[in-house]
N, C-alpha and C positions, 0 to 999 in steps of 0.2 A: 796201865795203858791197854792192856789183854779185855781186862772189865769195860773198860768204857769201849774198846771200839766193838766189842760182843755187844755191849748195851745200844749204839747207835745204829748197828746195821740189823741186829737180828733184835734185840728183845722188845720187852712189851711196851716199853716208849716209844718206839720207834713204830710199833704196829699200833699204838693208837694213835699217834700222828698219823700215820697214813689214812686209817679208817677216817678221822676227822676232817682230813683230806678231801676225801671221796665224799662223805657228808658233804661237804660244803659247794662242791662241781654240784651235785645231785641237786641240793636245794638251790642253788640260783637260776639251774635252768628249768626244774620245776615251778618257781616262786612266777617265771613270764610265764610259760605254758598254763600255770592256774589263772592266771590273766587272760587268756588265751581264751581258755574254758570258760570262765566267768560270760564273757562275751559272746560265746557262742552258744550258752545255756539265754541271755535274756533275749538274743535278735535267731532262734532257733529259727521259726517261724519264717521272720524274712529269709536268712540265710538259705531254708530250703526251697524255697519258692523260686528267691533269685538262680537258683541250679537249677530250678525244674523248666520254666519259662522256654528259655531260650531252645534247648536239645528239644524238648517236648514237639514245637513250634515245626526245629527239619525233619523230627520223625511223621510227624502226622503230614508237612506237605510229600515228603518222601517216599513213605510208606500206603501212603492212600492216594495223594492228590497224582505225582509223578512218579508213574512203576515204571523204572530201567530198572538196566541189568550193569553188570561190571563184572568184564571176561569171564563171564557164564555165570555168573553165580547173583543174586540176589542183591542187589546196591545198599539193603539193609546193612547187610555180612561186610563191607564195606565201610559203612557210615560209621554203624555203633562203635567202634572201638575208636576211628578218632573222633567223636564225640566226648568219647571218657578220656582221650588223652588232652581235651580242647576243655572240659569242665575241669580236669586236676590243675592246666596252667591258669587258667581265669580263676579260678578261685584260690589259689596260693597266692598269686598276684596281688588280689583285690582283699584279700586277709591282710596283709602286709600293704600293701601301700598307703593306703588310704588311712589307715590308722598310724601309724608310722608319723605319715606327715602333719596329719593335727596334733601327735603326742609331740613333735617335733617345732612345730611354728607358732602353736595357740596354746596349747596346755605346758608348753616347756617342761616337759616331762622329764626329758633326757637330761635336763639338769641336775634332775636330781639322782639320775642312774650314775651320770658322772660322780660326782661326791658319794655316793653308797658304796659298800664293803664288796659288792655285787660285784664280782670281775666283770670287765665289758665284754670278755670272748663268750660270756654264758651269755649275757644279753643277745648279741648276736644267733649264736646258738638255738636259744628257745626261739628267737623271732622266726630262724629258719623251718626248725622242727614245728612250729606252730602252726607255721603257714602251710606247710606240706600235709599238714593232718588235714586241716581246711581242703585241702583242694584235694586230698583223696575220699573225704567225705562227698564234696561234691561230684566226682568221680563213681561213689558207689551209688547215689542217688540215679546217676544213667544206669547203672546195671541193672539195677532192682525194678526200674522202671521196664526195661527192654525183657528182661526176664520171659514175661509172658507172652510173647512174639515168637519166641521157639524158635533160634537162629540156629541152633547151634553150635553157638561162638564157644567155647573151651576161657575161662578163666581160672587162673594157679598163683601159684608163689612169685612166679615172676611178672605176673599183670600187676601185683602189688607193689612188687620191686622197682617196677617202671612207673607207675604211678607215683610212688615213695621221691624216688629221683627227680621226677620232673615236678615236680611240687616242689621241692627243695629248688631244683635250680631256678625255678621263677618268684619263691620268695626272695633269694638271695636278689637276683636282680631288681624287685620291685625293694628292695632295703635301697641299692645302689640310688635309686632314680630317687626312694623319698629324699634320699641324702641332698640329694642334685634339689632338689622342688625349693622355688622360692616365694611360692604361696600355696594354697589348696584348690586353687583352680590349675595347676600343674598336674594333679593326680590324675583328671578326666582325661587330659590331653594326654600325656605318658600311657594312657590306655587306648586312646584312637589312635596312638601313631604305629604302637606297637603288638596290642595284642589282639586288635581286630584284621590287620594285616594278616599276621602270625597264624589268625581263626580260619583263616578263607585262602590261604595260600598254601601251609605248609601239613600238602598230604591228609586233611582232615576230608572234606568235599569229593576229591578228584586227583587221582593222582598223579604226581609230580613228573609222569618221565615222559608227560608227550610234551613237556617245556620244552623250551632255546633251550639250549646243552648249556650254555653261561649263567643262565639264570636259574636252568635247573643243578645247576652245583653249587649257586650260596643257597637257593631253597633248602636243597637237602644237608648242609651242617646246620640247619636253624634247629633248637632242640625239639620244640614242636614234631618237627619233619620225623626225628629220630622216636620219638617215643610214640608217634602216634604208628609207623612204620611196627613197630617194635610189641604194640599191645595187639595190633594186627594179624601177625605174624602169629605171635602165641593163639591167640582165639583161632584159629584157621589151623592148630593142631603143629604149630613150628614152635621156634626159641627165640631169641634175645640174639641179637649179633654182637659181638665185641666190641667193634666198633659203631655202633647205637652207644652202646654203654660208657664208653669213653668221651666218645664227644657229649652226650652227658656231664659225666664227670671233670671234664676241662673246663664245661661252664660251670659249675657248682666251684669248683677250686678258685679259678680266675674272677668273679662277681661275689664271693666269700672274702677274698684277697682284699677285694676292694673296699669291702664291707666295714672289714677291718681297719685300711687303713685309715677310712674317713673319719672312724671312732675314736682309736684312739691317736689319731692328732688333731682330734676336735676340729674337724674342717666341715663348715655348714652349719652346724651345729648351733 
């Protein structure tokens, strides 16, 4: 009895189960993220263009055509960061959604993730992590860009961190809505309703506190509002607020939640 329960808790059985374990977490949410990559090595090209386009377009009316200012300081100093908090959600979104719902309604993809050895928590998993890499990619394309403008903006650990996050939480939601999509003309729509809004309301343009006090207190829990706030803050030589960070993290848990449960009880699907 002494032998086996030494053998199950501590010895080498028991540790190579585990290692095979962690192998297997490892590889299923590597096996979508190489998918991930696949995708993003053949549409390189589009992918960075569609980042460059749009931010390019407010810096150049912004920076040449329209010179204000924003409380003394340069309306650049301003812009660029929620630009970069405005490219991390549109491209985490647009990673995730759009692909999402044609693997889901035309290629019936997910049928067959269903039936594979793949746990579906890792599915979910890599789709989030994938789509965050995307939209911090398209986030680092504004920086590189703005680089040579000489703002002075300060980017660290935690402009990553907030991009990291907010990528995350707008794949998880853009999983939520593919779920919801009951064609692929759904997917354009779920993006003018919600993340052109989101583009031009929450703290990216102008900021948020000479709103109606009602309207300026849902703006500012929209996550937008908080990470664009929050990459700001760090570039201008500050930190991260706790609460940016949380309410972050309540949308990533609660639209994760959901993620989940539409998976596995096959609802939509």
């Amino acid at each position: 009895m002494f032998l086996y329960s030494a053998w199950d808790n501590g010895g080498p059985g028991h540790k190579d189960r585990k290692i095979n374990k962690l192998r297997g977490v490892r590889m299923g949410i590597l096996t979508v993220l190489w998918e991930k990559w696949t995708e993003f090595r053949r549409d390189f090209y589009k992918i960075t263009l569609a980042a460059m386009i749009s931010p390019v377009m407010y810096l150049i009316i912004f920076s040449m055509g329209i010179r204000i200012t924003s409380n003394g300081e340069p309306y650049l100093n301003f812009l660029i960061p929620g630009l970069i908090a405005m490219s991390t959600m549109s491209g985490s979104f647009g990673a995730v959604a759009q692909n999402m719902s044609v693997q889901r309604l035309y290629e019936k993809a997910l049928d067959q993730v269903m039936i594979s050895p793949t746990p579906l928590w890792q599915f979910i998993v890599g789709q989030i992590i994938g789509g965050s890499l995307r939209g911090m990619y398209a986030g680092f394309v504004i920086i590189i860009l703005t680089l040579p403008i000489r703002t002075g903006l300060i980017y660290n650990g935690w402009t990553l961190t907030v991009m990291l996050l907010n990528g995350m939480v707008f794949s998880t939601i853009a999983l939520v809505l593919s779920f919801l999509a009951k064609s692929y003309n759904d997917a354009p729509k779920f993006n003018a309703y919600i993340i052109v809004p989101m583009s031009f309301l929450c703290n990216t343009f102008f900021s948020i506190d000479n709103m109606p006090a009602g309207f300026r207190r849902f703006i500012s829990f929209l996550p937008l509002s908080q990470a664009s706030g929050m990459i700001r803050s760090v570039s201008a030589g500050g930190s991260v607020s706790v609460f940016g960070i949380s309410v972050l993290a309540v949308y990533l848990a609660v639209f994760s939640g959901i993620s989940f449960l539409f998976i596995y009880k096959k609802k939509n699907l």
